[in-house]
Each structure stands twice: as structure tokens, then as C-alpha cells.
C-alpha positions as CSV (number, residue, x, y, z in Angstrom):
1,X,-7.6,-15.5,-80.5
2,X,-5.9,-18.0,-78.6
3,X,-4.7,-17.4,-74.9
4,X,-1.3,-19.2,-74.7
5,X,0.4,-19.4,-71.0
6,X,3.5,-17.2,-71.4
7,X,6.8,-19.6,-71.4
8,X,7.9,-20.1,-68.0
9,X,11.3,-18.4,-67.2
10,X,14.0,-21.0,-66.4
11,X,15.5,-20.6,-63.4
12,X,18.7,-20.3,-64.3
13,X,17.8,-17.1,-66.1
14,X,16.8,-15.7,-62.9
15,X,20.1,-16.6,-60.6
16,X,22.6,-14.2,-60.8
17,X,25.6,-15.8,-62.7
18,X,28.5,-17.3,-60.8
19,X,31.8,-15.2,-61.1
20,X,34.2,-16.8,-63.6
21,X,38.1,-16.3,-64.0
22,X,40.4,-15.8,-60.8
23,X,39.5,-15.1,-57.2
24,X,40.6,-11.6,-56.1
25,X,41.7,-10.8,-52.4
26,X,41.9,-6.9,-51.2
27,X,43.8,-6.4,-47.8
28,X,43.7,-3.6,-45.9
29,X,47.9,-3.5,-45.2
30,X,48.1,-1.5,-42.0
31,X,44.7,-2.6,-40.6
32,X,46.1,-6.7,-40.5
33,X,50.0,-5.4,-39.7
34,X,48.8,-4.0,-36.8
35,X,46.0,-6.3,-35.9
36,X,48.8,-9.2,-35.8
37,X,51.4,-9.5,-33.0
38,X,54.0,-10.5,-34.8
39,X,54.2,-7.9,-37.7
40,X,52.6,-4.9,-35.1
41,X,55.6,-6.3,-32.9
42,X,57.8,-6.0,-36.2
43,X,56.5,-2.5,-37.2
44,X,57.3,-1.0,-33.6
45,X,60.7,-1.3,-34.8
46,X,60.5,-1.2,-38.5
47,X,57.4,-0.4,-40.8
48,X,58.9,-1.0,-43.8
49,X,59.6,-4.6,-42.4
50,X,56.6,-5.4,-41.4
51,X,54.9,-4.0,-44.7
52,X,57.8,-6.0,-46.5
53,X,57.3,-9.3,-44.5
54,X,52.8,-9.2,-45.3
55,X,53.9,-8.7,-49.0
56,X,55.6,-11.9,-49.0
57,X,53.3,-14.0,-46.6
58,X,50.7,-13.1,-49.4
59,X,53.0,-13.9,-52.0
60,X,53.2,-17.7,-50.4
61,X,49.6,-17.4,-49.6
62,X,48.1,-16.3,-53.0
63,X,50.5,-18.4,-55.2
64,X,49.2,-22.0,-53.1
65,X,45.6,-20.6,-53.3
66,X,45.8,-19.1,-56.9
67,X,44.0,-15.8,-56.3
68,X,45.3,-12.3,-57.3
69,X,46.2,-11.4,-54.1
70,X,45.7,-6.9,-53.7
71,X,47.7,-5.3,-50.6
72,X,46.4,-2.2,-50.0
73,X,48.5,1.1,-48.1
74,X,47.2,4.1,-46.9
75,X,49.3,7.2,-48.3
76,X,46.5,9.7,-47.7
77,X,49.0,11.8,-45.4
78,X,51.4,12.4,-48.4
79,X,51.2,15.5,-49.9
80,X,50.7,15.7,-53.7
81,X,51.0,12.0,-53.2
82,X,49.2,10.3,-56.3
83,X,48.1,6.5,-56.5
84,X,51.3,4.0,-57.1
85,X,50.9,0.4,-57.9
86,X,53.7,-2.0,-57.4
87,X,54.4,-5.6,-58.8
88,X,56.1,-7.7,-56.2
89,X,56.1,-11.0,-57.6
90,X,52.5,-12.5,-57.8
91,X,51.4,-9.1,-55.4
92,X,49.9,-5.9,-56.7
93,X,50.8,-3.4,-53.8
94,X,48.7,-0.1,-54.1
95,X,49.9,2.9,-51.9
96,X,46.5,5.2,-52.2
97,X,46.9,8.7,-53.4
98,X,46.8,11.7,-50.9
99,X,43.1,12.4,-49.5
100,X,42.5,8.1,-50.0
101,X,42.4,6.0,-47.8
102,X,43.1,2.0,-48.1
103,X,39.0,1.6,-47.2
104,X,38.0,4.0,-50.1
105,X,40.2,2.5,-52.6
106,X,39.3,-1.1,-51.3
107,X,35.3,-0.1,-51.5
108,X,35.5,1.6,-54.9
109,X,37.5,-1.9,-56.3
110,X,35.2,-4.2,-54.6
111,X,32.5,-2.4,-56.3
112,X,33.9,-3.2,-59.7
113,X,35.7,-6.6,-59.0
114,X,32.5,-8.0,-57.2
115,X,30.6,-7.8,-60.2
116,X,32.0,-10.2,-62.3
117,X,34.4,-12.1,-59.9
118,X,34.7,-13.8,-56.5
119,X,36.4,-11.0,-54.5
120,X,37.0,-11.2,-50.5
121,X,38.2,-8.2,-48.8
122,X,40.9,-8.6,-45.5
123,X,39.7,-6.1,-42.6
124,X,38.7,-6.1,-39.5
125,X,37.0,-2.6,-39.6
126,X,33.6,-2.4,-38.8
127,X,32.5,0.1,-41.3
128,X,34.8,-1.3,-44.0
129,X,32.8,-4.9,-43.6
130,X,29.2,-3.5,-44.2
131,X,30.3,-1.9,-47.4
132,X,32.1,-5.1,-49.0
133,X,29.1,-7.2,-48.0
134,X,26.6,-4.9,-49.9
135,X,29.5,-4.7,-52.9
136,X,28.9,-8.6,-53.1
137,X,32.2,-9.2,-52.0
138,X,32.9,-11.6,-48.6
139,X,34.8,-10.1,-45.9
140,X,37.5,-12.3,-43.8
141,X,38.2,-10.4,-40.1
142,X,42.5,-10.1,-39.7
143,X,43.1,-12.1,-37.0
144,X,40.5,-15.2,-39.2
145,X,42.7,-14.3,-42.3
146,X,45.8,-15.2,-39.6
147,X,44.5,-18.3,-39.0
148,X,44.2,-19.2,-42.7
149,X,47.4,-18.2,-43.5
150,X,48.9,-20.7,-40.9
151,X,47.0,-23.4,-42.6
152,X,48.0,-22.7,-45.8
153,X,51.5,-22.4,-44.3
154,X,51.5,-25.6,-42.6
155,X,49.9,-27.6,-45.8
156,X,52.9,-25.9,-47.7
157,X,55.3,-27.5,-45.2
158,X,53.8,-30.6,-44.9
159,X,53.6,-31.1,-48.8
160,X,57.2,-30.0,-49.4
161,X,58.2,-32.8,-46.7
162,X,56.3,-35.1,-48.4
């Protein structure tokens, strides 16, 4: 009998594989409308404003950063309400059923979109952070995601000057 060293395993067999196909970006819609001044300032006088004026700053966002960009509502106070997803442009709006919130829906789709693709989740609730982290997914605070949206908006500008 001959003792042979068992084949070493390579170590690429051992690192988890790196996500493939688009990026994927979940945003928790009321958390970031009302965590910046100029859409909570916009949604003191009209929600449907402010909800309309995120969907197309995400729009502009997603389409320079080629991502599938995932805008998130609570609905949970509607009665009989059930789940409704919208198609604005390059924007999937969901409006979460009745008895979801945006944080369930957007831990229940981290969990599957993490798996197999780069995923990062827009909130700045405590809570909501932890669970995207252990989903795999990477978590951007609102006021952050503000600041990157600027930049993207201001390489926009400059290129279309250009």
C-alpha cells in the first residue's frame, strides 16, 4: 500500500466566487426622502414629488453607473394592499404589500440577490444595516449615497460640457 499526500486544494476552490452580471442597488424610498433636505423639504409639501423626483435622480444615477437600480416604498398601512412593482424607465419601483415594510422586502431580496450578485442596499437605519451586512450585501448610509449622487451628477455635467 502506498501512502500518497492527498492533492492539495487550490485556492481558488476555496474563495467564494466573485458575483457576475449587473450590480444591484435597493433603496429604502422614504428612509433617504426624508433623510435629505431637499426632497424631506419637497415632501412637506408634496410626497408624490418628492417620491417622483428620487425615482428620477436614480434613473440619472443608475443609467451613468450601469446598476439595476431597486426603489423601495413602504405600503404596509394599505389595507388589502398587495405588492406592486413599477417600471419607470431604467427604475423598478416596489410599493410593499400591506403588513411589509420597505426593510423586510429589502432584507428578504438582499438575501437572494447577494448570493450571486454585487448588491448594495441605501439606508441609514440601524437595524436595516446589520442585516444587509450578514446578507453579503454592502450598505451605503443616505446622506453618503447623497454625496455620491452629486458626484455622479457633477461628472455628468462636466462630460456633457465636454
Amino acid at each position: 500500500m502506498h501512502n500518497r499526500p492527498a492533492p492539495a486544494a487550490s485556492s481558488s476552490a476555496l474563495a467564494k466566487p466573485q458575483p457576475t452580471g449587473p450590480d444591484y442597488l435597493l433603496v429604502d424610498g422614504y428612509n433617504v426622502i426624508f433623510a435629505w433636505d431637499e426632497l424631506r423639504k419637497m415632501a412637506d409639501a408634496n410626497l408624490d414629488a418628492a417620491r417622483r423626483r428620487l425615482m428620477d435622480i436614480l434613473c440619472n444615477y443608475a443609467g451613468y453607473k450601469r446598476c439595476v437600480p431597486i426603489l423601495v416604498f413602504d405600503a404596509y398601512k394599505v389595507r388589502g394592499g398587495t405588492r406592486e412593482v413599477e417600471r419607470h424607465h431604467n427604475l423598478y419601483v416596489v410599493y410593499t404589500k400591506e403588513a411589509e415594510t420597505a426593510d423586510m422586502y429589502i432584507e428578504r431580496a438582499t438575501h437572494e440577490l447577494a448570493k450571486d450578485h454585487r448588491t448594495r442596499v441605501v439606508s441609514s437605519d440601524g437595524a436595516e444595516q446589520i442585516i444587509v451586512l450578514g446578507n453579503g450585501a454592502l450598505r451605503v448610509s443616505a446622506r453618503a449615497f447623497a454625496e455620491e449622487v452629486a458626484a455622479v451628477e457633477k461628472e455628468i455635467r462636466e462630460f456633457l460640457q465636454g
